[in-house]
N, C-alpha and C positions, 0 to 999 in steps of 0.2 A: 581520446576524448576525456577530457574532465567530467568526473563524477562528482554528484554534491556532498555537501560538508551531513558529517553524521549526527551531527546538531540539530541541522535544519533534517533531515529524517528521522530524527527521535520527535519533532515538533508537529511533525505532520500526522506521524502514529499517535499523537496524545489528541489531536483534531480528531483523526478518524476517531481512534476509540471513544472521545466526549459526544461526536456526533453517532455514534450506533449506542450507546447507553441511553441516551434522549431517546431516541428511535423506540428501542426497546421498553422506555419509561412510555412512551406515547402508545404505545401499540397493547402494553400486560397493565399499562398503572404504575403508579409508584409504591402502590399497598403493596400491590403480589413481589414489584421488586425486590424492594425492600425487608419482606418477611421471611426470616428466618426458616429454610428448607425448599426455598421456591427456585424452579426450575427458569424464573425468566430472569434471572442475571446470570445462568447460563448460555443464554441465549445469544448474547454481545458475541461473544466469540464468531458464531457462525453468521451474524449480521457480518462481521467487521470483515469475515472472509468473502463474502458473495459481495460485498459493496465496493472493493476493492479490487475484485479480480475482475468486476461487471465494469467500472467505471474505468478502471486500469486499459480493458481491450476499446472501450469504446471515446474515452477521452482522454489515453494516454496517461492518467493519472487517478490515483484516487480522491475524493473531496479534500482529505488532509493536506495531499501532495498538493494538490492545483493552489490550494489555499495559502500556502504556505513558495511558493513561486518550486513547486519541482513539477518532473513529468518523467516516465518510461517512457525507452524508447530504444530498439534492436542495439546491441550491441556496435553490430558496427557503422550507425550513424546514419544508413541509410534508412530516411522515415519513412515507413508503410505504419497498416494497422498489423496489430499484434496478435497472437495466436490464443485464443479464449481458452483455450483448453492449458497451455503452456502458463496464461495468468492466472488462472486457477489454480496447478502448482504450485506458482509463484507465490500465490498468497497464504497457501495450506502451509508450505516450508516458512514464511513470516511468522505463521500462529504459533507453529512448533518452537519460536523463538532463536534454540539455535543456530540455525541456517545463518540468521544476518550476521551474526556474532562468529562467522569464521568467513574470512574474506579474505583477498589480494592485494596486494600491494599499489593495486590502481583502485581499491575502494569498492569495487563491485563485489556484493555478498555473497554466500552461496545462492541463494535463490536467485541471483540476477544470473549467475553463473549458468544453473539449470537451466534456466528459462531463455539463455541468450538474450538479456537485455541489460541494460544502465541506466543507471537515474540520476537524471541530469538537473542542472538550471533553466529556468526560463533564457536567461542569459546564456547560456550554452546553446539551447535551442534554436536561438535566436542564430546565432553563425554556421548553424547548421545546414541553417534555411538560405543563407546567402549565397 
């Protein structure tokens, strides 16, 4: 199974992450953001884990991913829903950073590794389903 280009996955983490800083701007302010020693630009990180691992098990993708045409999905092609617990990993080993950055030769990172999954195309998806 083709996994997607790591372009289009650095594009979908720069989605998610713009969309959990807004979140976080909306929720603290942008004064507490912004203010030198404040704990809510801290905060993004552990938004961008629970949004991702939430949306990951229940729509297969995160808002970046979907947004951006990608989506999780078990390694070996067979579509079910995914394991909450195992995408919650998944997402913990992304923030850690280097998970992604050591991978295989088929593209799938450590965390897809972990977690037994692959991150695909909508276009892949699609042949999936046929």
């Amino acid at each position: 199974m083709e996994t997607a280009s790591w372009g289009r996955r650095i594009l979908a983490l720069v989605v998610d992450w713009t969309l959990c800083t807004l979140a976080v701007i909306v929720i603290f302010g942008l004064d507490e953001y912004t203010k030198t020693g404040s704990t809510a630009s801290l905060m993004v990180l552990p938004v961008y884990v629970v949004e991702s691992a939430l949306l990951t098990w229940l729509a297969g993708g995160s808002a970046g991913k979907l947004l951006t045409g990608l989506c999780v999905v078990p390694e070996d092609g067979r579509l079910r829903r995914l394991n909450p617990l195992k995408m919650l990993v998944r997402q913990v080993m992304v923030a850690l950073v280097i998970p992604p950055l050591v991978f295989r030769a088929d593209g799938r990172g450590l965390h897809d590794i972990v977690a037994g999954t692959s991150t695909i195309t909508f276009a892949t998806l699609r042949r999936l389903t046929k």
